[in-house]
C-alpha positions in Angstrom: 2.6 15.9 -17.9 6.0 15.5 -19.5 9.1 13.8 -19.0 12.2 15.7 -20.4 15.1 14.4 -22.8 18.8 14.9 -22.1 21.7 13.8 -20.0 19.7 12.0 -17.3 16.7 11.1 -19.3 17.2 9.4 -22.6 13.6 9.2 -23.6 10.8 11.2 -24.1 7.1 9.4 -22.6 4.6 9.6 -24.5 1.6 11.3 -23.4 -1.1 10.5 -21.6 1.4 8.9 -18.8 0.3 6.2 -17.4 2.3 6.0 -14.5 1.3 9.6 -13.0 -0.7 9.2 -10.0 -2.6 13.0 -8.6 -2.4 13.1 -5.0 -5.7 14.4 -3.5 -4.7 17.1 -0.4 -6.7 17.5 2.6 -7.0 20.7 5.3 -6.1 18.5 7.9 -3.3 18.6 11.3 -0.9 16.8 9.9 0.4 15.3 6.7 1.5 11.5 5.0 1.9 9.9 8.2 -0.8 11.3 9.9 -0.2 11.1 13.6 0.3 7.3 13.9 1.1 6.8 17.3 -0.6 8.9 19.5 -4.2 9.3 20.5 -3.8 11.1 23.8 -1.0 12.5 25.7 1.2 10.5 27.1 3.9 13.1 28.6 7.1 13.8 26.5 9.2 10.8 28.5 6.8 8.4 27.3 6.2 9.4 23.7 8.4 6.0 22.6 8.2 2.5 23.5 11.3 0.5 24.3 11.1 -0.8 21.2 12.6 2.8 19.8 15.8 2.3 21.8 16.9 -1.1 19.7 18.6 -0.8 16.4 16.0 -2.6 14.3 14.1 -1.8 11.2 11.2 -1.8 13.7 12.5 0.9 15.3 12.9 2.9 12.2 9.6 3.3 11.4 8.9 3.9 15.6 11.1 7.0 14.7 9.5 7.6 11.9 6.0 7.7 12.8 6.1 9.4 16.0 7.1 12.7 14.7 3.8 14.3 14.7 2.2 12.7 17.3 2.3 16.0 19.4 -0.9 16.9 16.6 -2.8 14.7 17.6 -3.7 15.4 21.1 -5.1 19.1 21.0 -8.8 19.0 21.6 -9.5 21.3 18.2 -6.7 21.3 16.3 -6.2 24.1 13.9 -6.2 23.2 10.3 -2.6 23.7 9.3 -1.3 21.4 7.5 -2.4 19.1 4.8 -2.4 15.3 3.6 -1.5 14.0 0.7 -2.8 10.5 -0.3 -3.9 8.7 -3.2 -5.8 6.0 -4.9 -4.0 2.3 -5.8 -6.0 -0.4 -6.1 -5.3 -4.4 -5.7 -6.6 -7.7 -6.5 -8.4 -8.8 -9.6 -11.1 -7.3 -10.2 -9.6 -4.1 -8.7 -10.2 -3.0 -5.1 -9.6 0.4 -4.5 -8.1 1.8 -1.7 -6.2 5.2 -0.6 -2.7 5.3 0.4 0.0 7.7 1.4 3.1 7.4 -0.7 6.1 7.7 1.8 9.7 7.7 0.8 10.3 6.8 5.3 9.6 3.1 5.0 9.4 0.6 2.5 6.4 -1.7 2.9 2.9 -1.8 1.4 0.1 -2.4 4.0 -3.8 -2.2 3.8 -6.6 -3.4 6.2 -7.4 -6.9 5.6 -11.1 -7.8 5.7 -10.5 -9.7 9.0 -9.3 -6.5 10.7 -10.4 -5.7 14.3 -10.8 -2.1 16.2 -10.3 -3.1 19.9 -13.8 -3.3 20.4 -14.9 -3.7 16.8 -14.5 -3.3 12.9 -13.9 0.0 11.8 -16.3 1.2 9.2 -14.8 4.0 7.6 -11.5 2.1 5.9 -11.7 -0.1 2.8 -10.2 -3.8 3.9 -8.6 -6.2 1.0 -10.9 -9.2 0.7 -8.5 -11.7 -0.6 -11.5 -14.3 -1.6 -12.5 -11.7 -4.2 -9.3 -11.7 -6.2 -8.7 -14.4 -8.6 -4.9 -13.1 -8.6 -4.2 -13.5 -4.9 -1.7 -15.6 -3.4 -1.1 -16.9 0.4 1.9 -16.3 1.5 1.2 -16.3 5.5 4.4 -15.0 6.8 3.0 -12.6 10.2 4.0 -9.0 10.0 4.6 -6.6 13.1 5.6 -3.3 12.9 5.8 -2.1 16.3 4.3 1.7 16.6 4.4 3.9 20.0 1.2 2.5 20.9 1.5 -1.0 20.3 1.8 -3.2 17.2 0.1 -3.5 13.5 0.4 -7.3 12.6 -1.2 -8.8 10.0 -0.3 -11.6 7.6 1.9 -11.1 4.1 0.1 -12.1 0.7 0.5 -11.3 -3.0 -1.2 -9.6 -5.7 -1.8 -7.6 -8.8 -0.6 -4.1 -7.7 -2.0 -0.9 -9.6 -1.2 2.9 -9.0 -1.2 3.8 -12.7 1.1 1.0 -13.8 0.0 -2.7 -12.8 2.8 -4.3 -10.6 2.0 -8.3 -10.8 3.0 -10.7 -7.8 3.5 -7.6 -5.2 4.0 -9.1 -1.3 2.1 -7.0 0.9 1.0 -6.5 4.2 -2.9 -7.6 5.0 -3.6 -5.2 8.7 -5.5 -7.1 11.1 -5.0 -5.2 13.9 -3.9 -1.3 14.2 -3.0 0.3 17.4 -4.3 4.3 18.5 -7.0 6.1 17.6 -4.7 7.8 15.0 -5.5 4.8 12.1 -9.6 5.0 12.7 -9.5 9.0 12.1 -7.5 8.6 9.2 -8.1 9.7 5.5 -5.9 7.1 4.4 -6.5 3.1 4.6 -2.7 2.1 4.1 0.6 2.9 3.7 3.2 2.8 0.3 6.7 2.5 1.4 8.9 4.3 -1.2 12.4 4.1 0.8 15.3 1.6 0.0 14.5 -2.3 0.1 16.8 -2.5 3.4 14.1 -0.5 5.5 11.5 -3.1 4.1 10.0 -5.5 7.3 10.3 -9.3 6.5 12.1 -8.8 3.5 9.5 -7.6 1.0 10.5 -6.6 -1.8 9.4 -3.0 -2.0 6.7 -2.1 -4.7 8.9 0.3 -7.1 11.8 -2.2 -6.8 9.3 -4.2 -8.6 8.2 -2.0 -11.2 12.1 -1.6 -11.8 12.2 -5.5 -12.2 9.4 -5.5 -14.3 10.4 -2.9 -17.1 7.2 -1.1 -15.9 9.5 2.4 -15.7 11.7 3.8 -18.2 14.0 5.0 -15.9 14.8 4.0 -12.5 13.4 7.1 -10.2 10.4 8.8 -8.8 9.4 12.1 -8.5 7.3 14.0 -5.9 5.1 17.5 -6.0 2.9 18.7 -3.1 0.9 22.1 -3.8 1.5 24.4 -0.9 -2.7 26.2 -2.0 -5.0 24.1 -0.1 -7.8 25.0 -2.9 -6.0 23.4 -5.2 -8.2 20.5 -6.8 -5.5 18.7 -7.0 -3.0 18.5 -4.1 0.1 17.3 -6.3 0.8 13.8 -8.1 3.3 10.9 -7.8 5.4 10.0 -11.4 6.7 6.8 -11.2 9.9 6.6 -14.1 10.7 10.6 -14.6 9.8 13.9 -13.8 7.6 16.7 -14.8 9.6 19.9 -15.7 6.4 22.1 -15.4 6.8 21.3 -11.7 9.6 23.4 -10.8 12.0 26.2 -11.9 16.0 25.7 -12.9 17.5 22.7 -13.4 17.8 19.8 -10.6 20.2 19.6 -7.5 21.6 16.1 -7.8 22.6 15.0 -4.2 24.3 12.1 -3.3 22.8 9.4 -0.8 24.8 8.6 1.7 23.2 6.0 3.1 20.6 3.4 1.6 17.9 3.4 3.6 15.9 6.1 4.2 16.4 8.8 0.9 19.6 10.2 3.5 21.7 13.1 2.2 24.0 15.6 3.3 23.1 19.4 4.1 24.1 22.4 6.6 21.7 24.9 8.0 22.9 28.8 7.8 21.8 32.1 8.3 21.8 34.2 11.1 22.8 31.8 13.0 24.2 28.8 12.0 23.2 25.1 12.9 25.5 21.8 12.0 28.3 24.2 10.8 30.0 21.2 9.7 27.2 19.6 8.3 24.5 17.1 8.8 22.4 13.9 8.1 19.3 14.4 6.8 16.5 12.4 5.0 14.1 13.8 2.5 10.4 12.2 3.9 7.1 12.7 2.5 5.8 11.0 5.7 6.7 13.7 8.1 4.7 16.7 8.4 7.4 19.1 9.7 11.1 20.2 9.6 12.9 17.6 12.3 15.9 18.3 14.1 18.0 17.6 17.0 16.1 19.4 20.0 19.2 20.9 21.2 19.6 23.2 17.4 15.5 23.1 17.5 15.4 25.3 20.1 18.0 27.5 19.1 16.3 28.2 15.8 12.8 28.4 17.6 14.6 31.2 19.8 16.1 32.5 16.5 12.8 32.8 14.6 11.0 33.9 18.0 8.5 31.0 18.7 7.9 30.5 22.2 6.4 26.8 23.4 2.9 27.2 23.8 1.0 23.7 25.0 2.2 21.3 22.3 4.3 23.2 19.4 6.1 27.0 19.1 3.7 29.5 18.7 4.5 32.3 16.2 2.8 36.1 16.0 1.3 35.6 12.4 1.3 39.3 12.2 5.5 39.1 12.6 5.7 36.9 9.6 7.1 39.4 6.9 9.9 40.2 9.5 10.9 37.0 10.6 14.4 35.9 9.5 14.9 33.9 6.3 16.4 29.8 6.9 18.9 28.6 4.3 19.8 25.2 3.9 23.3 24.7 2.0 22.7 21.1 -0.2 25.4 19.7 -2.3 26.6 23.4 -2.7 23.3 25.2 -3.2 21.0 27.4 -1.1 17.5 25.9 -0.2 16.0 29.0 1.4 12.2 28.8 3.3 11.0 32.0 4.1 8.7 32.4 7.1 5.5 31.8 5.1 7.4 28.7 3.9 7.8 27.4 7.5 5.2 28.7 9.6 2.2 26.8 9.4 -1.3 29.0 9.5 -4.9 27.9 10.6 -6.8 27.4 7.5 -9.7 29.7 8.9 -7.0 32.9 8.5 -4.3 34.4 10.1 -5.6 33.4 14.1 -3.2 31.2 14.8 0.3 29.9 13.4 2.8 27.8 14.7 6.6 26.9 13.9 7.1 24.0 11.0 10.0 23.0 13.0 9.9 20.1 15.7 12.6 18.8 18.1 13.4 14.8 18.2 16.5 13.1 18.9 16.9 10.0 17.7 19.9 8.2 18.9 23.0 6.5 17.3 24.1 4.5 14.9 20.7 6.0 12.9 21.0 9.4 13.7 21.6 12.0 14.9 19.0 12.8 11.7 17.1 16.2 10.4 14.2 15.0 8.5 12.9 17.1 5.6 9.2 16.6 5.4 6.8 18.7 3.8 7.5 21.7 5.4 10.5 21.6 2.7 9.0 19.3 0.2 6.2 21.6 -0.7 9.1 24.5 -1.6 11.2 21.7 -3.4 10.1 19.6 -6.0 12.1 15.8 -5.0 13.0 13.4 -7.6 14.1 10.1 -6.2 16.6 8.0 -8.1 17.0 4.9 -7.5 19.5 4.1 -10.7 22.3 6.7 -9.4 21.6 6.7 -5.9 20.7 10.7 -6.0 18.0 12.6 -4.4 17.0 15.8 -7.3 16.0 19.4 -6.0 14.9 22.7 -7.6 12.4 25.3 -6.5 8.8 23.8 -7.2 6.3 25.9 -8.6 3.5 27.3 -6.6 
């Protein structure tokens, strides 16, 4: 792991570095956000509560985390896609707990010790213990963030903070109640918001805000890498304060954010057909599985790539992969092309079954219209996040 010298990097880390956190990646239906909302099918006019219709940042994450809810209700879902999660810990001594890093909200949030499943405790998750920390602080403010299937509260408290460098007084969110199914068959205990403070529910201060406050980062950005092999060992790594140039190939795309909330930039989609011709929103999201798009242009380029709906999600004939039509994305001047093997998703077991990595949701004014760039696109593009110049980073990652 290395962090390079020149124009946007003054200095060179020294290795080991301290701040690189590998992300562990799992064969499983969908990615980061794994399915949050739903447990069982609903009907598509009831996937969002009325809470998604307000302007809030409630309804942000509703959006956010209800993008691959469609996932979760097959009976046997086909192992296509894969999460990414891994290990912080917090208190003093340490307790340990596995997290997905997601650059589509802003707030840290674990099970707490008093946590309740309906109709009892949930063995499988780690829960914070706050009597076992000799750093812990009350601060007892409720949290709610209201999800498709009803609300995660908790209570806010503070603590030592560690995922590779130690964050002191971090405000986070202690879960003592988690709505759906979704949360119980889970990988991941909690949730690490990576997006803009604004985004952040009851104010918190966002955990690498503080490691910018603290001096724990020589410069004031993130980077992100998620192998597209799932036999990789490891499934791709967080570096907090600089990038890793062994990553990805060329130099970096630096494109401006346009709005500070979610990592939001400007692109245009092209090809044989072209979608926004004059241009689009978009936010770069490690918590969503899939390409996102308004359903109107989805189903155009489902038609285009020749995915019919079947049950839940576009079916795709994986034997028609190596003639299916290339998809460009024009960002800040350059093309970002997938290929078909890019954006078709495949059953782990072989070529039985694949499906389109593209997934129709309109999410309504003033915060979209929106396309959403999750891993679909992530996994092909190696992301840098800087928070110093307000730039999102993009170059071909390495396989």
């Amino acid at each position: 792991m290395r962090v390079p010298s020149g124009p946007s990097l003054a200095r060179k880390r020294q290795s080991p570095v301290p701040n690189m956190l590998p992300l562990v990646l799992s064969p499983h239906c969908c990615s980061l956000n794994i399915c949050l909302l739903y447990s069982t099918w609903h009907g598509t006019d009831q996937i969002l509560s009325p809470i998604c219709a307000l302007q809030t940042p409630q309804a942000l994450f509703c959006w956010h985390f209800w993008l691959c809810w469609w996932l979760t209700v097959l009976s046997a879902p086909p192992l296509w896609q894969m999460e990414y999660f891994g290990q912080i810990s917090i208190g003093t001594p340490p307790q340990n707990f596995t997290v997905v890093f997601d650059t589509g909200s802003s707030n840290l949030w674990v099970p707490s010790v008093y946590w309740h499943w309906g109709m009892g405790l949930d063995p499988a998750h780690t829960r914070f213990q706050p009597t076992q920390s000799s750093t812990y602080q009350v601060i007892g403010t409720p949290f709610s963030i209201q999800y498709g299937t009803g609300s995660l509260t908790g209570i806010i408290g503070s603590d030592q903070v560690v995922e590779g460098l130690a964050v002191s007084n971090q405000q986070f969110a202690e879960s003592i109640s988690e709505p759906g199914k979704a949360f119980l068959d889970a990988e991941f205990d909690g949730i690490l918001g990576l997006a803009y403070p604004s985004l952040a529910v009851d104010g918190v201060t966002p955990v690498f805000d503080n490691m910018m406050a603290q001096n724990l980062v020589e410069l004031p950005l993130f980077s992100v890498y998620m192998s597209s092999n799932p036999d990789s060992p490891q499934g791709g790594e967080v570096l907090f304060g600089g990038y890793d140039t062994s990553r990805f190939t060329g130099t970096l795309n630096w494109v401006p954010v346009t709005q500070q909330g979610y990592w939001q930039i400007h692109i245009q989609l092209g090809g044989t057909a072209t979608f926004c011709a004059n241009g689009c929103q978009a936010i770069v999201d490690t918590g969503t599985s899939l390409i996102v798009g308004p359903t109107k242009e989805i189903k155009k380029l489902q038609n285009l790539i020749g995915a019919p709906p079947a049950l839940f999600q576009y079916a795709v004939e994986c034997s028609n992969l190596s003639v299916m039509p290339d998809l460009t994305f024009t960002i800040n001047g350059l093309p970002y092309t997938l290929s078909a093997q890019a954006y078709t998703l495949v059953d782990a077991d072989g070529m039985a079954f694949c499906t389109s990595g593209f997934q129709g949701s309109d999410i309504p004014p003033p915060t979209g219209p929106l396309w959403i760039l999750g891993d679909v696109f992530i996994r092909q593009f190696y992301s840098v996040f800087d928070r110093g110049n307000n730039m999102v980073g993009l170059a071909p990652a390495v396989p």
